[in-house]
C-alpha positions in Angstrom: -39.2 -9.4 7.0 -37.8 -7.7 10.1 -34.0 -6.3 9.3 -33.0 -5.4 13.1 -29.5 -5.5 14.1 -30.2 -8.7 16.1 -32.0 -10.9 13.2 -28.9 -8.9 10.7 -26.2 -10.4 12.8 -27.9 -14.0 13.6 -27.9 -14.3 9.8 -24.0 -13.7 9.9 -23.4 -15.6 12.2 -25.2 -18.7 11.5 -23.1 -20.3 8.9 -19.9 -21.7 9.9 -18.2 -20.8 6.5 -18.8 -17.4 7.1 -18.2 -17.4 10.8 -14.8 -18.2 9.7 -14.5 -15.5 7.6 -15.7 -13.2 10.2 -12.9 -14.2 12.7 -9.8 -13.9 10.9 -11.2 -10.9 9.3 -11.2 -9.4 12.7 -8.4 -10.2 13.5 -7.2 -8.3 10.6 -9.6 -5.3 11.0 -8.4 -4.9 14.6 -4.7 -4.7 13.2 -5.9 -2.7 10.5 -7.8 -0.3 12.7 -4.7 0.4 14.3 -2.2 0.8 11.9 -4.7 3.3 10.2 -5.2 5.1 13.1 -1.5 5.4 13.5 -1.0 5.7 9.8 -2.8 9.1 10.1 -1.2 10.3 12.8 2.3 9.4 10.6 0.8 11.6 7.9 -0.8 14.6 10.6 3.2 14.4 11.7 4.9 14.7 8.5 1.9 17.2 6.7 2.8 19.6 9.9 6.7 19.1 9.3 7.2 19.6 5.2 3.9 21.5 4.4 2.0 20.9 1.4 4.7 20.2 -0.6 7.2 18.6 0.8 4.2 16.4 2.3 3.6 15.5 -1.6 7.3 14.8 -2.4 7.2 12.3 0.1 4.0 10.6 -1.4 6.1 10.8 -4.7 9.2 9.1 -3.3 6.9 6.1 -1.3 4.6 5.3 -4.6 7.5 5.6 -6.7 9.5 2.7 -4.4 6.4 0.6 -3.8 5.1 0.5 -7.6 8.1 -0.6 -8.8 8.7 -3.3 -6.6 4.6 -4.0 -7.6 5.4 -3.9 -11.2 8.4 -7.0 -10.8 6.2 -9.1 -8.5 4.1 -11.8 -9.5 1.6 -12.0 -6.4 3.1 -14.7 -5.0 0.4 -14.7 -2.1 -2.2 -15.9 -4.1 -0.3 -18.1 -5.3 0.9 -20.1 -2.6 -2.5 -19.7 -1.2 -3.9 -21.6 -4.3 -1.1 -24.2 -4.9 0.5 -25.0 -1.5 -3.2 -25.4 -0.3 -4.1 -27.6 -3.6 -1.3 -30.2 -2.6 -1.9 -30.1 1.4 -5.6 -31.1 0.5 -3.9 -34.0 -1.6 -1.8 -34.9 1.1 1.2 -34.2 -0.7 3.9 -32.1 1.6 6.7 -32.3 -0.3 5.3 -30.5 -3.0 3.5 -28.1 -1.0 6.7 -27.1 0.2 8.5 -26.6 -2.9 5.7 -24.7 -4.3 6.5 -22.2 -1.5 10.2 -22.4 -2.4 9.7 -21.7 -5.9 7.9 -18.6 -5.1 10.3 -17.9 -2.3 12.9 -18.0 -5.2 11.1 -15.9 -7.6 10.1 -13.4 -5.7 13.6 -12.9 -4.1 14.4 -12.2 -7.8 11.8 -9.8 -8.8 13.0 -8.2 -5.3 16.6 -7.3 -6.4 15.5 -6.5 -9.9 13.4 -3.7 -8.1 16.2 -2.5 -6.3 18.4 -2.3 -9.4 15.6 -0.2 -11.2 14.4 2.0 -8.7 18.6 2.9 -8.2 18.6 3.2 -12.1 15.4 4.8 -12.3 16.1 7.5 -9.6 17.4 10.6 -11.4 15.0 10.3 -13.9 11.9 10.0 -11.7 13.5 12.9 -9.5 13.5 15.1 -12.6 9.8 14.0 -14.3 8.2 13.6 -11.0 9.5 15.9 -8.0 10.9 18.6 -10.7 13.7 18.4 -8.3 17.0 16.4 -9.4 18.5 16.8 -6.2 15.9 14.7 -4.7 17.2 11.4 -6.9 19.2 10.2 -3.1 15.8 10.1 -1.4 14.1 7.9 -4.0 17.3 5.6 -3.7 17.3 5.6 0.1 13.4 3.9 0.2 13.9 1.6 -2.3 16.6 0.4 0.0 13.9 -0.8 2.0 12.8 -3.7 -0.6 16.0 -5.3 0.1 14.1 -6.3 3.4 10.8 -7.2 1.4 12.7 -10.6 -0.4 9.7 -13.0 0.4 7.3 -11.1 1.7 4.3 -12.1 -0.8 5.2 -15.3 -0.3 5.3 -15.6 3.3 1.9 -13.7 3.6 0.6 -16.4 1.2 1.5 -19.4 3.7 0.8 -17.3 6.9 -2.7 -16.8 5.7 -3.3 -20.4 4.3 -2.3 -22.1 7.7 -4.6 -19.5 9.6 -2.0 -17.5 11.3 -4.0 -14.2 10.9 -3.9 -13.1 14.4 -0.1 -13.4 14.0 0.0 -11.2 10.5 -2.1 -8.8 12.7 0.5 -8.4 15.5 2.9 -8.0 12.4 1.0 -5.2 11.0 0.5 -3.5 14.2 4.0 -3.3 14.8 5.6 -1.8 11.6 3.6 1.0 12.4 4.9 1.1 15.9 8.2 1.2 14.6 6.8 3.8 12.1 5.1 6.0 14.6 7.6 6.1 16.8 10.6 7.2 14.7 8.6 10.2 12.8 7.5 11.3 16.3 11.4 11.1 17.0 11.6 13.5 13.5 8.4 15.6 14.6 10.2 16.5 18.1 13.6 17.2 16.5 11.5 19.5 13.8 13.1 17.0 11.6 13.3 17.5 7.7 12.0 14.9 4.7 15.0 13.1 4.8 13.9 12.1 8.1 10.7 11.4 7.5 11.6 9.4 4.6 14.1 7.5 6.8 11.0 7.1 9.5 8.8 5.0 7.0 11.7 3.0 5.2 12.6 1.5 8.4 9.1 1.0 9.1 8.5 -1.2 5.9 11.5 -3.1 6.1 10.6 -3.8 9.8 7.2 -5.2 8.5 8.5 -7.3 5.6 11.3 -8.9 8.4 9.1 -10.2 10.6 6.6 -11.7 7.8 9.0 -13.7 6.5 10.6 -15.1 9.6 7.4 -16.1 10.5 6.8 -18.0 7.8 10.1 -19.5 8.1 8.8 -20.9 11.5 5.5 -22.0 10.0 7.3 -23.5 6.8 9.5 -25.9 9.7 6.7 -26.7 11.4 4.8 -27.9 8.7 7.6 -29.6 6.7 10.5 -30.0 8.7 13.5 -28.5 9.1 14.9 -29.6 5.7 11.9 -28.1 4.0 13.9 -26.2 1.8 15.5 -29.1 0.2 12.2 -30.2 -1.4 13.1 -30.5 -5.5 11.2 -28.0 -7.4 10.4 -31.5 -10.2 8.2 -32.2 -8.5 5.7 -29.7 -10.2 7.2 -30.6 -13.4 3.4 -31.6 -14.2 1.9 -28.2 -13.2 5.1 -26.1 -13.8 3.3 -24.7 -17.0 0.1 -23.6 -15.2 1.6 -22.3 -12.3 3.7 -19.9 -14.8 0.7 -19.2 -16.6 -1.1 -18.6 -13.2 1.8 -16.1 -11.8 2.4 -14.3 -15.5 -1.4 -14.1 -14.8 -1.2 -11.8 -11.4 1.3 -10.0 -12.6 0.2 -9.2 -15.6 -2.6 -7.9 -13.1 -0.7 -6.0 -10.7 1.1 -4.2 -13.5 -1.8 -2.6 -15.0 -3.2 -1.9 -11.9 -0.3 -0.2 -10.7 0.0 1.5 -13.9 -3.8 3.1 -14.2 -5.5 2.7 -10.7 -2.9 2.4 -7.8 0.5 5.2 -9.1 -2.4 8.7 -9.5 0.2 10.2 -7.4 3.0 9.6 -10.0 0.9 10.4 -12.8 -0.3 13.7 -10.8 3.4 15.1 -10.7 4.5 13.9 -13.7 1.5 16.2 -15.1 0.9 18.5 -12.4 3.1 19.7 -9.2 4.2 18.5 -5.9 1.4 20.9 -4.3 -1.5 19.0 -6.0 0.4 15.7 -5.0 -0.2 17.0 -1.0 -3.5 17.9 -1.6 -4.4 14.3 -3.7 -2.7 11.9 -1.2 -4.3 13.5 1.8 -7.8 13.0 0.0 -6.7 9.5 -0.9 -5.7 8.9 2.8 -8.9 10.4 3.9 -11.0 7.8 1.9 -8.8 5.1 2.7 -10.8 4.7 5.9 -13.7 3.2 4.2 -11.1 0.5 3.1 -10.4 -0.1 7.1 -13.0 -2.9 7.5 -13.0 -4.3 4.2 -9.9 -4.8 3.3 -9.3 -7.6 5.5 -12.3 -9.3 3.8 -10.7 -9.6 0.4 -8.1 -12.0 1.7 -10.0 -14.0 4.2 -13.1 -14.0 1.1 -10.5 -15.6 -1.1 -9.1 -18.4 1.1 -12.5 -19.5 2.3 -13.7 -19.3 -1.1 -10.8 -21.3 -2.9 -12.0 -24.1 -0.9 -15.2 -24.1 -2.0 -14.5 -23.5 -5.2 -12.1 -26.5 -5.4 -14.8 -28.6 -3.5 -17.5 -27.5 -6.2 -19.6 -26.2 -3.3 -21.8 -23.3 -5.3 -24.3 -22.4 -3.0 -21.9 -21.7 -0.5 -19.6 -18.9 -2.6 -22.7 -17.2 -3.4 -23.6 -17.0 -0.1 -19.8 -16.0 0.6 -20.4 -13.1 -1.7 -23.4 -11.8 -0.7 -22.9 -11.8 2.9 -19.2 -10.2 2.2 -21.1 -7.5 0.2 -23.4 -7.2 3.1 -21.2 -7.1 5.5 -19.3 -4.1 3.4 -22.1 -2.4 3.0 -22.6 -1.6 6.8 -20.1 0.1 7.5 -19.2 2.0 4.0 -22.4 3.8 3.5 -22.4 5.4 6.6 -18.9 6.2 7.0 -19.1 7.4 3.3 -22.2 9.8 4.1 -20.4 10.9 7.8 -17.3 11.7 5.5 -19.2 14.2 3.4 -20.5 16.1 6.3 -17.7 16.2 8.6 -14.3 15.7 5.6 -13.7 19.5 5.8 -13.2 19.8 9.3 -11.8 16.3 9.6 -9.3 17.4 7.0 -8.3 21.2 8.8 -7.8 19.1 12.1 -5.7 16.2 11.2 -3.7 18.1 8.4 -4.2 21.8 9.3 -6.2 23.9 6.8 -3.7 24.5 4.8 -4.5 21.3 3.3 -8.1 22.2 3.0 -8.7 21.8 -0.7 -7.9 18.2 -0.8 -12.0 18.2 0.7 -13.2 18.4 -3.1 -11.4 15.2 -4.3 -12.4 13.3 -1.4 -15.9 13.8 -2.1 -15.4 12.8 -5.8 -13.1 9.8 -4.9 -16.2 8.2 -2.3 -18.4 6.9 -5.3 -15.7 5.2 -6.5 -15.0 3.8 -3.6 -18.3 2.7 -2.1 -18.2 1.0 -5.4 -15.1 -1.2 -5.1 -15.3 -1.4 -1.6 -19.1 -2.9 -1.2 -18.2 -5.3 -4.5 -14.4 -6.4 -3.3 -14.7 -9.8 -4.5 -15.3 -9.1 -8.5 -11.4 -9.8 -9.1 -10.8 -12.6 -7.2 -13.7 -14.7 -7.7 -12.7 -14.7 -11.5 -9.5 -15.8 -10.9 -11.0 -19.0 -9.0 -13.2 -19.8 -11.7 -10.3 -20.2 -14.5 -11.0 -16.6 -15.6 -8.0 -15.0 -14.6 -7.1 -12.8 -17.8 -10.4 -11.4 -18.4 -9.9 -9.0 -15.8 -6.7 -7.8 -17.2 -8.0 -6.9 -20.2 -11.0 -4.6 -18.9 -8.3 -3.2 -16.6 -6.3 -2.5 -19.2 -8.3 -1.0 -21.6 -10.2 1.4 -19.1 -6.5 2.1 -18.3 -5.3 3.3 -21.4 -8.3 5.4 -21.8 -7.7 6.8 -18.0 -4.3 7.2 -19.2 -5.2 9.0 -22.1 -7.6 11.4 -20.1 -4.8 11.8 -17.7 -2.7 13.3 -20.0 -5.2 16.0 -21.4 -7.3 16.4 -18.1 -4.7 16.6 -15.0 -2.6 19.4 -16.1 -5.4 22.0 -16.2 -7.8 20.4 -13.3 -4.8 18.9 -10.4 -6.0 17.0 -8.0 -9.9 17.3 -8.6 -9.4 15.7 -12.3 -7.4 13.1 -11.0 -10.3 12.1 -8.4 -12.9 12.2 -11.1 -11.0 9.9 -13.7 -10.3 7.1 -10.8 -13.8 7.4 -9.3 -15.0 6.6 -12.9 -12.6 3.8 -13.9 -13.5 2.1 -10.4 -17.1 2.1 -11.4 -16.8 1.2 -14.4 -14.6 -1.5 -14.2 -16.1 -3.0 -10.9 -19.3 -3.2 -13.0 -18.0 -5.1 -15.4 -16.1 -7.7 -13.7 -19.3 -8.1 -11.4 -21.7 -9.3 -14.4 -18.9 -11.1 -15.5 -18.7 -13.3 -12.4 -22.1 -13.4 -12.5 -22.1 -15.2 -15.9 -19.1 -17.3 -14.9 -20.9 -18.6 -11.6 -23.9 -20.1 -13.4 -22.1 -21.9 -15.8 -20.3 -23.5 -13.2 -23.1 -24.4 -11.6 -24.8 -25.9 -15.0 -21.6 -27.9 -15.3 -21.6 -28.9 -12.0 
């Protein structure tokens, strides 16, 4: 069998299921092609501005912000993508639209709680994290910008479900505008990290804005302008699995957060601000593999939801196979052009002060090649009434990772940190992909 580019593509290409996925996933790679590109010229700004250091305090203050918002949310994306999409095929509107006003509700809650931990919160992680109490005002001043981020999960959700992925693209595109602009503003003023700091708090909240006012639009047209006053008894029948289903992706998010997605946390609380620098430049570094897949995961799971819900077998195996393939081509070679070329890549963008983060990058690209050509092994679980099992691997490989944290980190920096996440995304990713495996074919005996 010939495997040229031309017969490669004509195999994409000919199923419409996929064909969809392809689209709105370009539109989303083109806005995420962008705001990386601009993303790293953010960090090239700020690295040249605070040094190693101060370039590491700031990755302290962000994480810090953005995981506790993570740890009160309950994913409300996936599930308006799930529910509101489950009555529209019904032909039910009214309950589709108070599905997305419960999880407009709740996650307008879990939004203020943030704010009132990460205010509460603030001297503490100042003193454990940055080793620097004076610092607790910074900390406070980003968490301000979750004030703006009321219904953003939610309005992502419904954005994505009614195929407005060009518009969550133009969205994307534009917080880092905003971002870009102001620490270039900082960078020409030889501003300090409260600047910078002010620079991408602005640029957050200027991202979660606009995502929820477009879905306010896309919520009237769909519903009407009274939208809002659909009853929430209405899902008094499904009110317990819908709980069950957000307790579910929370649960989720929290251990995530807590042993895959907060290494720079863990890294100061164990280490220093300088390993911090040299860690989130690494992780920024490899975040360029995500680039093209990331937009898969989302555009995977709507078009697979549907076939799910239709029974349609055959087609989300395909779905994961041709996602997997279509990973594959670009993070193998980006991955192996990454290991020739990080150093310099790393001395340019960052200056070569930041030269040793070269040595975690290399460590942290197995991991990622992993996750990255296997995306789907979370979500396609959750579709198939699985949802918990991928907590609990999560969680346990966490509390080991944890565990190694503690006694590896503080004598190894940066590099230890790279090898304990490389090997939890292995090992997990390998686990959750036999699983789904095993789920799929009893499906499809039950079928």
């Amino acid at each position: 069998m010939s495997w040229s580019p031309a017969r490669l593509w004509s195999r994409l290409a000919s199923n419409p299921l996929l064909r969809r996925v392809m689209k709105n996933s370009g539109y989303l790679l083109s806005a995420t092609t962008v705001s990386t590109a601009m993303s790293m010229v953010q960090g090239a700004l700020a690295a040249r501005m605070l040094g190693v250091e101060g370039f590491g305090l700031v990755g302290l203050i962000t994480d810090f912000g953005s995981n506790i918002n993570r740890l009160t949310s309950f994913r409300m994306s996936q599930l308006v993508l799930h529910y509101v999409g489950d009555y529209t095929e019904q032909g039910k509107p009214r309950e589709a639209a108070a599905v997305f006003k419960a999880a407009g509700l709740v996650e307008i809650a879990s939004s203020l709680l943030a704010v009132g931990l990460i205010v509460f919160l603030a001297p503490l992680a100042a003193q454990a994290l940055a080793h620097d109490p004076g610092t607790a005002s910074l900390f406070i001043l980003y968490g301000l910008a979750i004030l703006a981020n009321l219904m953003m999960e939610s309005s992502t959700g419904l954005l994505q479900l009614a195929d407005r992925f060009a518009a969550l693209s133009w969205i994307t595109v534009g917080q880092s505008v905003v971002t870009l602009v102001l620490m270039a503003v900082a960078f020409g003023r030889h501003g300090d990290i409260l600047a910078v700091v002010i620079a991408y708090t602005v640029g957050k909240a200027s991202g979660a804005l606009a995502s929820s006012g477009a879905a306010l639009v896309e919520a009237r047209l769909r519903w009407g302008s009274g939208w809002w006053k659909a009853p929430l008894r209405l899902l008094a029948d499904r009110r317990r699995e819908m709980v069950r289903f957000a307790w579910s992706t929370n649960l989720s998010t929290s251990i995530a957060l807590l042993t895959r997605d907060s290494e720079l946390l863990w890294l100061g609380a164990f280490s220093s601000p300088t390993q911090v620098g040299y860690y989130k430049v690494a992780r920024a570094v490899t975040n360029i593999l995500f680039v093209p897949v990331n937009p898969l995961i989302s555009t995977t799971y709507r078009e697979a939801s549907l076939e799910v819900s239709a029974r349609r077998w055959p087609n989300v195996r395909y779905l994961l196979r041709s996602g997997s393939l279509l990973a594959s081509i670009w993070t193998l070679p980006a991955a192996l052009g990454l290991v020739f070329f990080g150093h310099a890549f790393i001395s340019w963008i960052y200056t070569p002060d930041f030269s040793q983060a070269y040595v975690p990058l290399l460590i942290l690209l197995v991991g990622t090649m992993a996750v990255n050509i296997l995306y789907w092994n979370r979500s396609v679980l959750l579709l198939l009434g699985q949802p918990a099992y991928p907590n609990w691997v999560q969680l346990w490989s966490g509390l080991l990772k944890i565990g190694a944290t503690a006694v590896y980190v503080p004598v190894s920096g940066a590099i230890g940190m790279a090898v304990l996440l490389s090997t939890y995304f292995v090992g997990t990713t390998a686990i959750l992909v036999a699983r789904a495996q095993q789920a799929l074919k009893r499906a499809e005996a039950g079928a």
